[in-house]
NUMIKOL-139965 format. One record per residue (C-alpha): residue number from 0; residue in one letter; chain; x, y, z. Coordinates in Angstrom, 3 decimals. Layout:
// NUMIKOL-139965
i=NUM aa=A ch=A x=X y=Y z=Z;
...
***
This chain:
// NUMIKOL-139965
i=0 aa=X ch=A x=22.257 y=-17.777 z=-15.195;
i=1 aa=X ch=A x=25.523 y=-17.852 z=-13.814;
i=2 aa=X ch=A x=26.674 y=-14.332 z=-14.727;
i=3 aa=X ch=A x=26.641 y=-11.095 z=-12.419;
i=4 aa=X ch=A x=22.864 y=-9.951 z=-12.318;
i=5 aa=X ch=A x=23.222 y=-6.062 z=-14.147;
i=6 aa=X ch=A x=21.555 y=-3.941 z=-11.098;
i=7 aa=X ch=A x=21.765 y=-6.347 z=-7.632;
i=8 aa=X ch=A x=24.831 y=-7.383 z=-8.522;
i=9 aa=X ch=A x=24.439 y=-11.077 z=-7.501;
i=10 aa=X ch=A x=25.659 y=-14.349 z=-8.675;
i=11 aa=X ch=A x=24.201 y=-17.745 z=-8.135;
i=12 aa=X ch=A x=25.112 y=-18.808 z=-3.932;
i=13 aa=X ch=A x=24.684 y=-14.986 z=-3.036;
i=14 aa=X ch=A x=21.275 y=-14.975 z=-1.716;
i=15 aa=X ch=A x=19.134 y=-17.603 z=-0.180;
i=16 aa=X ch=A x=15.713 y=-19.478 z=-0.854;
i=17 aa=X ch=A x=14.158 y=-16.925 z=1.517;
i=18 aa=X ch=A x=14.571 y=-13.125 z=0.371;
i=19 aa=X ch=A x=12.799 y=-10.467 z=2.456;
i=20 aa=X ch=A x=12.192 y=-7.405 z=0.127;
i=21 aa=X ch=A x=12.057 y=-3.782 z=1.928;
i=22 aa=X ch=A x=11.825 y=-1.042 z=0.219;
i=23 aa=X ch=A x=14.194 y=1.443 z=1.992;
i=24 aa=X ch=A x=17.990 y=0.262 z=2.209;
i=25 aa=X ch=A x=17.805 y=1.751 z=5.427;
i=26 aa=X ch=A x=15.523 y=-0.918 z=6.161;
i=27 aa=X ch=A x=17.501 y=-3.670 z=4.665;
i=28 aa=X ch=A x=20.342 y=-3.101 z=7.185;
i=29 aa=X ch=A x=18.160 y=-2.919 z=9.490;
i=30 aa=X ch=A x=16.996 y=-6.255 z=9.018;
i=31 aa=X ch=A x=20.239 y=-7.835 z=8.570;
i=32 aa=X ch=A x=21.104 y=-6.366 z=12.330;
i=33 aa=X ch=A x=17.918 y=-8.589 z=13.090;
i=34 aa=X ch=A x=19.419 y=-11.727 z=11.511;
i=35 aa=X ch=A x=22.689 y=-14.468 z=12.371;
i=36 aa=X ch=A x=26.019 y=-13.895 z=10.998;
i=37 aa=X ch=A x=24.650 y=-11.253 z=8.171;
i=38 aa=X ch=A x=27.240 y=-10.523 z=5.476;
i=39 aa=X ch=A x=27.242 y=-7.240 z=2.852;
i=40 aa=X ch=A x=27.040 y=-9.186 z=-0.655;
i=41 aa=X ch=A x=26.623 y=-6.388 z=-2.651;
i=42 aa=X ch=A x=25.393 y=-2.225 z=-3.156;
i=43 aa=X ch=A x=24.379 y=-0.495 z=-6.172;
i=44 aa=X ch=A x=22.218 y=2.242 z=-6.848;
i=45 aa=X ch=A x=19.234 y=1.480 z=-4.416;
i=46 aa=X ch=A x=19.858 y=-2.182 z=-3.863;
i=47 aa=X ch=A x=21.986 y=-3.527 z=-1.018;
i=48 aa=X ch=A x=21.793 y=-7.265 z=-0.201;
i=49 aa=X ch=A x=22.948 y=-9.181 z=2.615;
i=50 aa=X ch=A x=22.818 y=-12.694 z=3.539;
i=51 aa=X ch=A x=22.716 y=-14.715 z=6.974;
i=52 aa=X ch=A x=20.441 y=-16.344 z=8.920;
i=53 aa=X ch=A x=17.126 y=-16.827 z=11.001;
i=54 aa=X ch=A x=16.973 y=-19.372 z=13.632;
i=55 aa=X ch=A x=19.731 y=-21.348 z=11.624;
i=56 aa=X ch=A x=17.610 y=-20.759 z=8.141;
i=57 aa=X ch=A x=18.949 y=-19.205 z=5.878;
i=58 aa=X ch=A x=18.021 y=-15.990 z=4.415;
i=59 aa=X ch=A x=18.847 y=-12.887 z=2.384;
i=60 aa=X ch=A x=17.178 y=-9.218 z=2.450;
i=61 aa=X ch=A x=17.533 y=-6.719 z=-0.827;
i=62 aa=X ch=A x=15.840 y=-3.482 z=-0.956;
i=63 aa=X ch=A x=14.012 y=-2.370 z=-3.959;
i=64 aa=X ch=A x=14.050 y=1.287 z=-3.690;
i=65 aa=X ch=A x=11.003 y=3.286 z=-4.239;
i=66 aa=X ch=A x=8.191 y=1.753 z=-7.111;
i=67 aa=X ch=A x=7.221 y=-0.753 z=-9.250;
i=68 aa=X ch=A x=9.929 y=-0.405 z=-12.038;
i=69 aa=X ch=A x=12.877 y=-1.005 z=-9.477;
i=70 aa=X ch=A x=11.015 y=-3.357 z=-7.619;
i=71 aa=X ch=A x=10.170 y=-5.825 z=-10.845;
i=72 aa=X ch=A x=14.162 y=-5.486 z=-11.151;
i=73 aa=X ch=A x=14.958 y=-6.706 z=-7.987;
i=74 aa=X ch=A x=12.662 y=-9.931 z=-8.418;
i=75 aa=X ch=A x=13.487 y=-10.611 z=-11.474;
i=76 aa=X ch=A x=17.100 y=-10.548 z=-10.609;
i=77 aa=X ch=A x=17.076 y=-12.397 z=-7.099;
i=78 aa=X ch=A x=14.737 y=-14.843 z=-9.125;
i=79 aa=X ch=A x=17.178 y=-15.647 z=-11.808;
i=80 aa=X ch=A x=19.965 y=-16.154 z=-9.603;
i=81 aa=X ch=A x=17.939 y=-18.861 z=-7.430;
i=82 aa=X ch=A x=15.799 y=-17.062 z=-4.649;
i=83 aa=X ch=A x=12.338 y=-18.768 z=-4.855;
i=84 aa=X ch=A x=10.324 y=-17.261 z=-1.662;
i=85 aa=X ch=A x=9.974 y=-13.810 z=-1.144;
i=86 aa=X ch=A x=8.154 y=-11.209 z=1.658;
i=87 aa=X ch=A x=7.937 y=-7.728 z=0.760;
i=88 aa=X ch=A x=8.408 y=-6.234 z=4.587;
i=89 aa=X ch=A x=7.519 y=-2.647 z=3.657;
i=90 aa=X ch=A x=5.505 y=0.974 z=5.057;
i=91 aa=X ch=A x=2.521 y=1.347 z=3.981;
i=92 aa=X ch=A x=-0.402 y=4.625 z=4.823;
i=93 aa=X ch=A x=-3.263 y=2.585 z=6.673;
i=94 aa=X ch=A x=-6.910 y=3.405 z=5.056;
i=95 aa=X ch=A x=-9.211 y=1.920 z=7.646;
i=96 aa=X ch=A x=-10.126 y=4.856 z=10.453;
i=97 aa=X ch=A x=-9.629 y=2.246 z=13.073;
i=98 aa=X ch=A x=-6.141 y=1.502 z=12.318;
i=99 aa=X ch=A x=-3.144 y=3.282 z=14.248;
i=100 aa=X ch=A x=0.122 y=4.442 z=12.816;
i=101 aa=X ch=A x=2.736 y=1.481 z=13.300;
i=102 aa=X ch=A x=-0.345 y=-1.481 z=12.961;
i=103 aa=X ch=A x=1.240 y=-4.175 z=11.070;
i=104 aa=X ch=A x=-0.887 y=-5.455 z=7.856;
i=105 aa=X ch=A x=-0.757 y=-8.892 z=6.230;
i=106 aa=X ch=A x=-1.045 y=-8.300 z=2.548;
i=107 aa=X ch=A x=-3.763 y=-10.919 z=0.421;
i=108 aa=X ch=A x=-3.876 y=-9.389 z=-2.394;
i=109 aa=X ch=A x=-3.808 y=-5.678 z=-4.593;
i=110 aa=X ch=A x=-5.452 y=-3.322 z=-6.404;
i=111 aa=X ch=A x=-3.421 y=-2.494 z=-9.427;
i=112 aa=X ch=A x=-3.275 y=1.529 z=-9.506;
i=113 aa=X ch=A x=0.743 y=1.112 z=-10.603;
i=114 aa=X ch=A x=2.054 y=0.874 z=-14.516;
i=115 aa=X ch=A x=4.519 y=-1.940 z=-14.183;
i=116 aa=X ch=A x=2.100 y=-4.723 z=-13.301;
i=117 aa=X ch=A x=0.361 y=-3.632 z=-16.496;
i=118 aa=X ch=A x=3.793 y=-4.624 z=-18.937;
i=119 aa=X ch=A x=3.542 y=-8.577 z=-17.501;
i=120 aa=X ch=A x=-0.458 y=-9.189 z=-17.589;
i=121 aa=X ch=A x=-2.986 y=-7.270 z=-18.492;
i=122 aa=X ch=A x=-5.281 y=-5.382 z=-15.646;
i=123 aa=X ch=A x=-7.955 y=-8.131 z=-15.611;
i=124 aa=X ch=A x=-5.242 y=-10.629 z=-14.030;
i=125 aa=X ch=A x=-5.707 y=-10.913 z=-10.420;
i=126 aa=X ch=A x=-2.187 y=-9.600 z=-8.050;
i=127 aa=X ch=A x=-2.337 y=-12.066 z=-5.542;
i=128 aa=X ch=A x=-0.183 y=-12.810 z=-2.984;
i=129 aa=X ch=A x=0.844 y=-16.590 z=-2.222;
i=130 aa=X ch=A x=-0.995 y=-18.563 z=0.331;
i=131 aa=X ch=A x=1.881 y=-20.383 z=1.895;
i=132 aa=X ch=A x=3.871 y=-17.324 z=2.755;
i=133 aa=X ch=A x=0.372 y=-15.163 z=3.913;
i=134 aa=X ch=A x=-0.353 y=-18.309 z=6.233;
i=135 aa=X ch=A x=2.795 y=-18.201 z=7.406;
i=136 aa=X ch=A x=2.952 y=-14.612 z=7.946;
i=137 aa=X ch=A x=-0.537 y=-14.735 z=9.767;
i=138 aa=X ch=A x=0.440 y=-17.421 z=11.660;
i=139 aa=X ch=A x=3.495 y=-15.271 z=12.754;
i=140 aa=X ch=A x=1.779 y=-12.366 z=13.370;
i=141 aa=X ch=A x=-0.490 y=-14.510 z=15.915;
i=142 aa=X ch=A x=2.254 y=-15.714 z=17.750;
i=143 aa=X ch=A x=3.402 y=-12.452 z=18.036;
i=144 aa=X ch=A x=0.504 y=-11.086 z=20.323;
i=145 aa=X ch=A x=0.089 y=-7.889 z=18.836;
i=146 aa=X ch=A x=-2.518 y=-6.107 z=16.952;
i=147 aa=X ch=A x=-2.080 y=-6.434 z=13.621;
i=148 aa=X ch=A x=-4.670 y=-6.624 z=10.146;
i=149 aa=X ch=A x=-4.994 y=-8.614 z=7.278;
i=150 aa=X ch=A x=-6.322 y=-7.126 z=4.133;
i=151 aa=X ch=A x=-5.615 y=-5.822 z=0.439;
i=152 aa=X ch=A x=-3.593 y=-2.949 z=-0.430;
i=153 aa=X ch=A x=-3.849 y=-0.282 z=-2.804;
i=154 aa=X ch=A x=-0.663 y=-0.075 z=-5.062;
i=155 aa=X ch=A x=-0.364 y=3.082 z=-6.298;
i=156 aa=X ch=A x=2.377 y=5.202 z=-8.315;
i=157 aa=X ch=A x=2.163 y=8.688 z=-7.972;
i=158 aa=X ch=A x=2.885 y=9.290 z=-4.126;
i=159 aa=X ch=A x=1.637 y=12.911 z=-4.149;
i=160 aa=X ch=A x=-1.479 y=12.617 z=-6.182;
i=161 aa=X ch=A x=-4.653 y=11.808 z=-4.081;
i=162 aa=X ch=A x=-7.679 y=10.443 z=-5.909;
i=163 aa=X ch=A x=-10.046 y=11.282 z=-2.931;
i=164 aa=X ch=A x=-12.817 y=9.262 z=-4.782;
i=165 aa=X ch=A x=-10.770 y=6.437 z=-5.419;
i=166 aa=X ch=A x=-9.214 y=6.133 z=-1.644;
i=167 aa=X ch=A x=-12.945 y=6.127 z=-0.312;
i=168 aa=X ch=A x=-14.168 y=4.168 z=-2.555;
i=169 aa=X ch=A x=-11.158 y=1.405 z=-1.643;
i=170 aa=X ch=A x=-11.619 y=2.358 z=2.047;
i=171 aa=X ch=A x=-15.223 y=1.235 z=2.026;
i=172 aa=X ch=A x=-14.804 y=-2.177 z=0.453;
i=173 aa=X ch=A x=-12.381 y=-2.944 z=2.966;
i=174 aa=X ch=A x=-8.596 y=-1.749 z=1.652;
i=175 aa=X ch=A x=-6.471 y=-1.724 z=4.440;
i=176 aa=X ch=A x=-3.417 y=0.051 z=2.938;
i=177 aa=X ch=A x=-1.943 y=2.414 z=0.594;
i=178 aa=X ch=A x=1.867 y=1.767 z=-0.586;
i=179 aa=X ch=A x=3.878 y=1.274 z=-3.947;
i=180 aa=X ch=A x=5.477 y=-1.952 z=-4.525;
i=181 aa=X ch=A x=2.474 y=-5.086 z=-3.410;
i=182 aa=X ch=A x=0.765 y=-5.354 z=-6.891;
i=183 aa=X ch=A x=3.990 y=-5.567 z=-8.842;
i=184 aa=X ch=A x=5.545 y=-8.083 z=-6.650;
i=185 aa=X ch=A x=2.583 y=-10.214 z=-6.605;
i=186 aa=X ch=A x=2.115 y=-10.060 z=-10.424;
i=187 aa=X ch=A x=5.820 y=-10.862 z=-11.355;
i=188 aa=X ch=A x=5.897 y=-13.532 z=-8.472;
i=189 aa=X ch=A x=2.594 y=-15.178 z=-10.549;
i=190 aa=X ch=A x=4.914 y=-14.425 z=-13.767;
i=191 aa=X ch=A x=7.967 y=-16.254 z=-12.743;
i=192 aa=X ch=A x=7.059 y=-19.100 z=-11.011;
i=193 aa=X ch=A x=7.728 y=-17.905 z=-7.339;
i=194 aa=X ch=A x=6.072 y=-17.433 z=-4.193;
i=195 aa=X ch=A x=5.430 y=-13.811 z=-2.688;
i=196 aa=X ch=A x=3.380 y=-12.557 z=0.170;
i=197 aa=X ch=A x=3.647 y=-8.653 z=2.256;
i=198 aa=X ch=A x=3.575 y=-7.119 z=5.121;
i=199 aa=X ch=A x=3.700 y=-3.805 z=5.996;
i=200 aa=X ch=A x=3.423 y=-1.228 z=9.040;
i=201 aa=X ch=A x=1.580 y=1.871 z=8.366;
i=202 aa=X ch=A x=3.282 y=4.942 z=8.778;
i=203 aa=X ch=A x=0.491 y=7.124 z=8.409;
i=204 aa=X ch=A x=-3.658 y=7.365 z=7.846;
i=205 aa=X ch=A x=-5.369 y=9.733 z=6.011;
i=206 aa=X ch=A x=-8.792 y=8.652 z=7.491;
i=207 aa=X ch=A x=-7.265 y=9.733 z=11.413;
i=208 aa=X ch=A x=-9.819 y=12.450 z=13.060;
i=209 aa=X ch=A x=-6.732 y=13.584 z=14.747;
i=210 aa=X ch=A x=-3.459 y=13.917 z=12.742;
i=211 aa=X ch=A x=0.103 y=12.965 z=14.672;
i=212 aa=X ch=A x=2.723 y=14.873 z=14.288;
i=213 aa=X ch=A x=5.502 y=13.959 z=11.736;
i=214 aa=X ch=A x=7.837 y=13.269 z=14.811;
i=215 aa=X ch=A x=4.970 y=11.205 z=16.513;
i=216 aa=X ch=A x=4.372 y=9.709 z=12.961;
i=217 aa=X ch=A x=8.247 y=8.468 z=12.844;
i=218 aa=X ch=A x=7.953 y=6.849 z=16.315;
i=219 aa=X ch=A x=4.745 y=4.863 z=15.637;
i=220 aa=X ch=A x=6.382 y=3.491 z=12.983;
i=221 aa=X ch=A x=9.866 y=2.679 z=14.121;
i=222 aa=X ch=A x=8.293 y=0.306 z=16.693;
i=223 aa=X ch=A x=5.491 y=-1.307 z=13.615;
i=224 aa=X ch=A x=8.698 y=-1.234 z=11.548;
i=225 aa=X ch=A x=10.319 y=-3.914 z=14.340;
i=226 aa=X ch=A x=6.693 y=-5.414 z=14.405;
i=227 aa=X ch=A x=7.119 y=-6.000 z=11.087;
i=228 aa=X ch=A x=10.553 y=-7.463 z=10.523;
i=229 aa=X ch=A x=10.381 y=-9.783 z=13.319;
i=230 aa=X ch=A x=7.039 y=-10.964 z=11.881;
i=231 aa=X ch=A x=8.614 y=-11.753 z=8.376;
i=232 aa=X ch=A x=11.967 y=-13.650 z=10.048;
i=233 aa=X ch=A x=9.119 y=-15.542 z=11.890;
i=234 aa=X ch=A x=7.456 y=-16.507 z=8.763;
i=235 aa=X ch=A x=10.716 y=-17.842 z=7.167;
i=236 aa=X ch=A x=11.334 y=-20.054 z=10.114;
i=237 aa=X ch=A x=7.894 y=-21.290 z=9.944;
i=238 aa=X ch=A x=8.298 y=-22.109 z=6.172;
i=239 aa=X ch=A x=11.171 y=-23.646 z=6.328;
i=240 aa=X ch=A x=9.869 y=-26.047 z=9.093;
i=241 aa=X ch=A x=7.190 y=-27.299 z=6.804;
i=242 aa=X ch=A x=9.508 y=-28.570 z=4.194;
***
């Protein structure tokens, strides 16, 4: 497809193999301060894109906003306009009592509690995330020589609305984290032919004896957020060095 893309705003040549996928634009820029000779290719609504480099690899970053809806948008669009490998590098509320605010978590997989997943396979269909970029994100997070998890996440729409019963029952079989945009990605990745893995940083844990403070909560994560990004630039160069 060589025409504009309706909602990123992309052509063919604007964005990279590699495509890391925050949610929060705020994110996105701060991700392209992270990478070589990054360059605004386009803003609309809650997408902004840049493109540069990692290490001499190149790579793009495009926020999704908030969701599954504008998130299935945003990989759609990056897809059809030649990005093949993706990392959502997102926040995510931990649901393990052992794990700290700002912990980064290497998504495997998710539990489908969204809508959106639902309108490209139905609920039975696994949302997976692909082994090459989770091995390569793992492998990253090693080398990094922090603490970090690996786990499945519970995708989830409604931000506000707690299912106690559900979150424990996910929390004892092992759910590390709670966020909004895993299960989607992983399904339409599966859809379209592309490769897409996650990691987040928790900004938060309902399962803590001893809650933070929001202003403790927002420095925890500001330094898993950095975790986090420099953990998914890792992965790309590692990727791209297997070729």
């Amino acid at each position: 497809m060589s025409e504009v893309q309706k909602h990123i705003r992309c052509v063919p040549g604007d964005v990279a193999r590699y495509v890391l996928l925050p949610g929060d634009p705020g994110r996105a820029r701060r991700i392209a301060e992270r990478m070589d000779d990054a360059r605004l290719i386009a803003e609309n609504r809650e997408y902004i894109v840049f493109t540069g480099s990692t290490n001499g690899v190149p790579v793009s970053v495009c926020s999704t906003g908030i969701g599954g809806p504008s998130a299935s948008i945003a990989l759609e669009e990056l897809a059809n306009v030649g990005a093949e490998v993706f990392i959502r590098v997102g926040s995510a509320g931990g649901r393990q009592k052992e794990t700290p605010i700002g912990t980064p978590i290497v998504l495997t997989a998710a539990f489908r509690g969204e809508g959106t997943s639902k309108a490209y396979l139905p609920p039975e269909f696994p949302a997976v995330a692909d082994l090459t970029v989770t091995n390569a994100l793992i492998a990253a997070a090693k080398e990094s020589g922090d603490p970090f998890r690996v786990g499945i996440a519970f995708t989830r729409d409604a931000y506000y609305v707690q299912d106690q019963a559900l979150n424990a029952l996910l929390t004892a079989n092992g759910v590390e984290a709670a966020e909004q945009e895993a299960a989607v990605l992983f399904i339409v990745g599966t859809h379209r032919f592309v490769k897409v893995g996650g990691i987040v940083a928790t900004d938060s844990n309902i399962w803590l004896p001893k809650q933070p403070t929001l202003a403790e909560k927002e420095r925890l994560f500001a330094e898993g957020e950095r975790k986090v990004i420099e953990i998914a630039l890792r992965a790309v160069q590692i990727m791209a060095a297997e070729q």
